[in-house]
Backbone bond lengths (Angstrom), bond angles and torsions (degrees), N, CA, C in turn:
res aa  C-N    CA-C-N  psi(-1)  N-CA   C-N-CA  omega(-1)  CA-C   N-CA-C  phi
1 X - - - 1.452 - - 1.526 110.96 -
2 X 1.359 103.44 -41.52 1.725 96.28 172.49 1.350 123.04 -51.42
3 X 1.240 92.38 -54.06 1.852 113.54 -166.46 1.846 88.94 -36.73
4 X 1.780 114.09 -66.39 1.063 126.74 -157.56 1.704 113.50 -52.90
5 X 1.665 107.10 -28.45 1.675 117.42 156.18 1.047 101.97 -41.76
6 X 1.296 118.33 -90.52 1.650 134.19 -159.09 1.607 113.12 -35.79
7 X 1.265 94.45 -38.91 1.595 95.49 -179.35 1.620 124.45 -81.89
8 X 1.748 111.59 -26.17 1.026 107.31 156.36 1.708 128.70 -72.52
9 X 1.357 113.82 -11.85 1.446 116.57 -169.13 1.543 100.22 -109.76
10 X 1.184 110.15 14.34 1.646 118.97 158.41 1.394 108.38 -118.28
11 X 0.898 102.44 -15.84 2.073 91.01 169.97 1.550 100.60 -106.88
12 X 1.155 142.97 -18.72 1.718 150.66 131.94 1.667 93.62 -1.15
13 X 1.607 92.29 -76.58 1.783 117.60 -150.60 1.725 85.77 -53.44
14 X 1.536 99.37 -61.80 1.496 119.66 -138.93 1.986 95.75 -64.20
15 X 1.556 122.94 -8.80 1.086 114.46 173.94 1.593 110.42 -108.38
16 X 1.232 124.82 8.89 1.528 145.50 161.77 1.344 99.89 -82.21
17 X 0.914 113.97 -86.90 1.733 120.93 173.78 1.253 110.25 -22.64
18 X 1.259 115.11 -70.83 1.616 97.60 -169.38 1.629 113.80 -99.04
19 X 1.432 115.35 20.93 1.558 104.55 163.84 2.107 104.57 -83.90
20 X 1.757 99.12 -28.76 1.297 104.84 -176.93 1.526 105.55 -66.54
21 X 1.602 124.00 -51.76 0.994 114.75 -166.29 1.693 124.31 -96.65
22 X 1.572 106.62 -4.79 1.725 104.13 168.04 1.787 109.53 -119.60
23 X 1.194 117.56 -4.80 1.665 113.34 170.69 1.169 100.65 -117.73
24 X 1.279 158.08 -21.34 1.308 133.77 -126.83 2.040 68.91 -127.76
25 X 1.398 134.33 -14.37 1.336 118.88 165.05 1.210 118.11 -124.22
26 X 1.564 118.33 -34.18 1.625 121.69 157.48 1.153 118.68 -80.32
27 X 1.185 146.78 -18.33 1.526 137.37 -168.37 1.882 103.22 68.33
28 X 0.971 123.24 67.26 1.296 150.78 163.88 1.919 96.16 -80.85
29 X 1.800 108.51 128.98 1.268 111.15 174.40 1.463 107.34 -97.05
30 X 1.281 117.34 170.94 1.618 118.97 -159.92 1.215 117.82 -71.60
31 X 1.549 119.75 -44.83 1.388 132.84 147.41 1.652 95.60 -14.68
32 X 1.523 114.82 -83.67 1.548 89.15 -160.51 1.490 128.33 -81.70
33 X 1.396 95.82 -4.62 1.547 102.43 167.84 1.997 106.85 -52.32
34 X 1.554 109.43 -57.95 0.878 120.23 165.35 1.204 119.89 -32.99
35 X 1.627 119.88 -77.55 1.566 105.20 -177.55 1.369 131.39 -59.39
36 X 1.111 115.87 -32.11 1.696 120.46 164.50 1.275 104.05 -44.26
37 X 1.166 147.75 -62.98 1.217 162.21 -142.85 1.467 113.64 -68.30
38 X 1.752 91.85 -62.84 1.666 104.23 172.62 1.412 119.36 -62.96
39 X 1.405 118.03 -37.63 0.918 133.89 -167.88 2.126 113.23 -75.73
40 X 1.438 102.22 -39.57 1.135 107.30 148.17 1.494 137.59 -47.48
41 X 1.068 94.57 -64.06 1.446 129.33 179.34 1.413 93.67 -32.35
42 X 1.549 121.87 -72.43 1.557 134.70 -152.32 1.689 100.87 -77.16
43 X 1.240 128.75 -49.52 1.396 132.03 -172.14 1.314 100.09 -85.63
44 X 1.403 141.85 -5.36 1.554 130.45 -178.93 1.343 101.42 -108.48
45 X 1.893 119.10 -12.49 1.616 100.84 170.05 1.458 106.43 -115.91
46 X 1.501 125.50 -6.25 1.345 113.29 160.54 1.696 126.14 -78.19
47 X 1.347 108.72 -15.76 1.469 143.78 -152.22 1.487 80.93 -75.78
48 X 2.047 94.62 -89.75 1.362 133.72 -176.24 1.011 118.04 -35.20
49 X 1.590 105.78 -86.49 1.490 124.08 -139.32 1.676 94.77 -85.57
50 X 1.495 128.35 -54.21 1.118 110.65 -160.97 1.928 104.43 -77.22
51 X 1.507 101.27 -37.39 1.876 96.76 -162.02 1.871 102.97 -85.33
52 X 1.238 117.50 -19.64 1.523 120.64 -173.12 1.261 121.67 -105.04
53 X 1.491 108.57 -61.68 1.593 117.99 162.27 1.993 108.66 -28.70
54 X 1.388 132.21 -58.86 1.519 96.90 -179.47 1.506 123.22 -99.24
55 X 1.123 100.33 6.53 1.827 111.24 145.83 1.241 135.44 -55.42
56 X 1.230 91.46 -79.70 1.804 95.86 169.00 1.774 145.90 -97.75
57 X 1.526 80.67 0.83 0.899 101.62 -178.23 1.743 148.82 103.77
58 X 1.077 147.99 -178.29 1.194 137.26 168.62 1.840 119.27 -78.51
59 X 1.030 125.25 -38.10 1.600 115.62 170.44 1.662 96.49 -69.22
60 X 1.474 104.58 -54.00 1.826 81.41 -172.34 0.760 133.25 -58.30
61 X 1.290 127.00 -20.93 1.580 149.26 -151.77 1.777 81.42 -89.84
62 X 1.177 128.65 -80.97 1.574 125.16 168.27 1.651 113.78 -21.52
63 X 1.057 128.70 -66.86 1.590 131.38 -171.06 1.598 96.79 -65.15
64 X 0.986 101.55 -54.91 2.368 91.88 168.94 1.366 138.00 -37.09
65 X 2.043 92.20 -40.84 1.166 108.11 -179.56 1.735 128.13 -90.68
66 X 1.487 81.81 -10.97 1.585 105.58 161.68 1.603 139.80 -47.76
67 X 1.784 85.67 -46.61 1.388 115.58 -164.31 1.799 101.55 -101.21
68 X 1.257 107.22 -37.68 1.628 115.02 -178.94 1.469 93.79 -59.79
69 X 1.591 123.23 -47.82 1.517 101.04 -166.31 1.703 107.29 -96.33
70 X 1.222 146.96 -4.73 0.943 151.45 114.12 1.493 110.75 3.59
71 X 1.636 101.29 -86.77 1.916 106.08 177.33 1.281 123.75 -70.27
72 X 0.934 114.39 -0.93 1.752 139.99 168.30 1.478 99.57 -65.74
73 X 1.273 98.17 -91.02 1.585 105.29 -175.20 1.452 113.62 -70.40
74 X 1.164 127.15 7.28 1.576 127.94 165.27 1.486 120.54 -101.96
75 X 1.699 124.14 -48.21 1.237 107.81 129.71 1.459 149.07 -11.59
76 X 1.422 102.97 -92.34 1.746 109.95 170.92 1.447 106.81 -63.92
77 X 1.227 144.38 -36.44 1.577 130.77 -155.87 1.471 92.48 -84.07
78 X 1.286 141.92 -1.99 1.665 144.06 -160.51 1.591 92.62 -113.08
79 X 1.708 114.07 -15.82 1.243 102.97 -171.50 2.190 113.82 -115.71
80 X 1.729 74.43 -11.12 1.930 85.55 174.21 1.893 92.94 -99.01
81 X 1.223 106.55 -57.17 1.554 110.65 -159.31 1.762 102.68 -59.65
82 X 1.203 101.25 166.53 1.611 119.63 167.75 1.292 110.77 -103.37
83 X 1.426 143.91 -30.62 1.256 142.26 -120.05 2.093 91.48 -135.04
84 X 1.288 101.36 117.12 1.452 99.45 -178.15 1.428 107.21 -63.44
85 X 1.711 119.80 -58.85 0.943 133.06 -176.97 1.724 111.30 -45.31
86 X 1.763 125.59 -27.49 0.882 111.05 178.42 1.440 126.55 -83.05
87 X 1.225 115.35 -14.79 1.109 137.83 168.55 1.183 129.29 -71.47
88 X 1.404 106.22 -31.43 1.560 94.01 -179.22 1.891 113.13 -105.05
89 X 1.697 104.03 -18.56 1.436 109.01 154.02 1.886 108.58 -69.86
90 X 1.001 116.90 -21.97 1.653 100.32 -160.40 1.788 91.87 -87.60
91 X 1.027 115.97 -23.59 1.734 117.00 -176.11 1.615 103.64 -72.93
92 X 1.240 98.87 -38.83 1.676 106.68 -161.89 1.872 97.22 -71.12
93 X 1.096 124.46 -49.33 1.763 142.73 -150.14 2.098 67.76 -92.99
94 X 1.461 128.80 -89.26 1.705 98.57 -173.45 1.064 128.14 -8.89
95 X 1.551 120.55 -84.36 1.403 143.95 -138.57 1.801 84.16 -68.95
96 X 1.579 116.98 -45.55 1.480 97.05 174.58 1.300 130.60 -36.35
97 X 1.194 111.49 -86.41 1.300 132.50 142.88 1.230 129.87 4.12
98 X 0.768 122.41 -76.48 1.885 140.93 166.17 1.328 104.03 -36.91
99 X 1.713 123.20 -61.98 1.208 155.90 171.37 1.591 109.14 -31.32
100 X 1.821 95.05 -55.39 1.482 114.71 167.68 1.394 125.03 -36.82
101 X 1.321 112.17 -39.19 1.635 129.23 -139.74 1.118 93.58 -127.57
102 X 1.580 137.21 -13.30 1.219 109.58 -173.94 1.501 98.45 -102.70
103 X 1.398 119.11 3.26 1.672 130.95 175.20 1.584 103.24 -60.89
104 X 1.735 111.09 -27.36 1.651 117.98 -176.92 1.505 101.51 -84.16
105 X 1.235 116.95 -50.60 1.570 126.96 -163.93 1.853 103.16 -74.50
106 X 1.264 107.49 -25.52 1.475 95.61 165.58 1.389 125.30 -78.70
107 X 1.495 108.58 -38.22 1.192 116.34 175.34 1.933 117.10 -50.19
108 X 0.915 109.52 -55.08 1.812 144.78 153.32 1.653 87.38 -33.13
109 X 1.030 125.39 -91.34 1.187 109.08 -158.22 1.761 127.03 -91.16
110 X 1.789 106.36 17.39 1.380 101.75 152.96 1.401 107.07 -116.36
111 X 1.766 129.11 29.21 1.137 138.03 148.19 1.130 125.97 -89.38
112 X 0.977 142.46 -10.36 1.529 162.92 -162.80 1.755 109.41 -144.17
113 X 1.050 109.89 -40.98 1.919 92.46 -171.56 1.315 109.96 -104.40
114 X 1.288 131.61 8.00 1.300 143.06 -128.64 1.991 91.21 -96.32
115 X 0.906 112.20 -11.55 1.663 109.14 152.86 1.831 115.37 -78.16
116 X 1.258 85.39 -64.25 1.801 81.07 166.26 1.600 120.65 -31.07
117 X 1.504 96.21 -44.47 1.643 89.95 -172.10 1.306 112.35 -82.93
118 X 1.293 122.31 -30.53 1.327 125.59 -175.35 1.498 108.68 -73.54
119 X 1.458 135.75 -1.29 1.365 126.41 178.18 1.600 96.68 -127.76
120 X 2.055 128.33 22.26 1.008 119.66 154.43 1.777 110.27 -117.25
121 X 1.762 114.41 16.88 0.835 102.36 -176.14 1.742 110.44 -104.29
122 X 1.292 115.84 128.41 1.278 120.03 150.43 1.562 133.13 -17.27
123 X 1.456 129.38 107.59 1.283 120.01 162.24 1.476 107.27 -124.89
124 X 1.622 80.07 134.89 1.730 106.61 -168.45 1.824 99.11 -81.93
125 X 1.052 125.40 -16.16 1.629 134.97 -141.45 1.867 94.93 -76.54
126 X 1.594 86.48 -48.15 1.969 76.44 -169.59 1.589 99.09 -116.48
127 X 1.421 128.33 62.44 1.190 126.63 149.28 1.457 140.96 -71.51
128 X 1.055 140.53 127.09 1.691 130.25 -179.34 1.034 111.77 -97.97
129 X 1.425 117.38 122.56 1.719 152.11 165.64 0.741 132.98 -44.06
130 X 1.669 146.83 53.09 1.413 130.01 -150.41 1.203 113.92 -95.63
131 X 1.418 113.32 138.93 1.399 122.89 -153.94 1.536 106.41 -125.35
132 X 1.103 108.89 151.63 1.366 119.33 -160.70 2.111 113.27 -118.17
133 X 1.063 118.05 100.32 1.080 116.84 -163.13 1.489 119.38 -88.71
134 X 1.137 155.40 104.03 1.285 136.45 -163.35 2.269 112.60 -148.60
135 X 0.993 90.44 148.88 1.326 98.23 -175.02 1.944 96.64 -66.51
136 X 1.308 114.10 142.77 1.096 112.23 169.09 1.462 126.53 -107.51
137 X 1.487 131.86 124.48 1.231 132.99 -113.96 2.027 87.80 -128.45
138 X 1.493 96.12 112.66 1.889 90.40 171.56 1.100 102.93 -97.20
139 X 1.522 90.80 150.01 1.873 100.44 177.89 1.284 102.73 -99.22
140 X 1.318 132.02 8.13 1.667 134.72 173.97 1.228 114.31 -111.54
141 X 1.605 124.32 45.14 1.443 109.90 -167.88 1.575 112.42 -43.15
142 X 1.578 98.67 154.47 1.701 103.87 178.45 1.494 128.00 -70.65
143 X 1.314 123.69 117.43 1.327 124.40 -177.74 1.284 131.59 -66.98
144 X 1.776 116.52 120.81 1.379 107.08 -179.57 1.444 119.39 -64.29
């Protein structure tokens, strides 16, 4: 049930975000407000939040999510939009934004899932090394 929060309050953001930053200055139609959104939405919390967020953490997890929606909307908006200029201001004013909001949705979800994460995170600390011992074999034995 959480998960299903998180995902609505990232496609919430993710249709705020880009009505502010591709209609509310380019005239972006809802359709693509929409698909950006969803499309965000799904690759920035399967991407992010569940496989990166308890890896690397919370700033990285932000600077990732920066750049994912950045090439998101610079990608596809180069391939719906006409307008260079809109594209490369409407990616830049997103990825802010987005960036903005996911500072709430992380917070949100290492307040609440933060068992989840702690029994999907990796510890390197007490691993065992197995080592492989072997005679090393010349193919030039030395000449008397």
């Amino acid at each position: 049930m959480r998960n299903l929060t998180v995902l609505l309050i990232k496609f919430a953001a993710g249709m705020v975000v880009f009505y502010i930053s591709l209609d509310l200055y380019f005239e972006a139609s809802l359709a693509h407000i929409f698909s950006f959104s969803l499309l965000l939405t799904i690759v920035s919390y399967f991407g992010g939040d569940q496989i990166l967020l308890p890896r690397i953490g919370n700033r990285n997890a932000l600077v990732t999510d920066f750049f994912l929606t950045y090439l998101i909307v610079w990608i596809f908006g180069g391939i719906l939009f006409d307008s260079y200029l809109q594209v490369a201001w409407g990616s830049i004013i997103s990825a802010l934004l987005f960036t903005g909001a996911e500072v709430f949705v992380h917070s949100y979800i290492l307040k609440y899932n933060s068992q989840d994460l702690r029994d999907t995170k990796q510890s390197f600390n007490n691993q065992r090394f197995a080592y492989e011992f072997a005679e090393d074999q010349d193919p030039a034995p030395d000449k008397e």
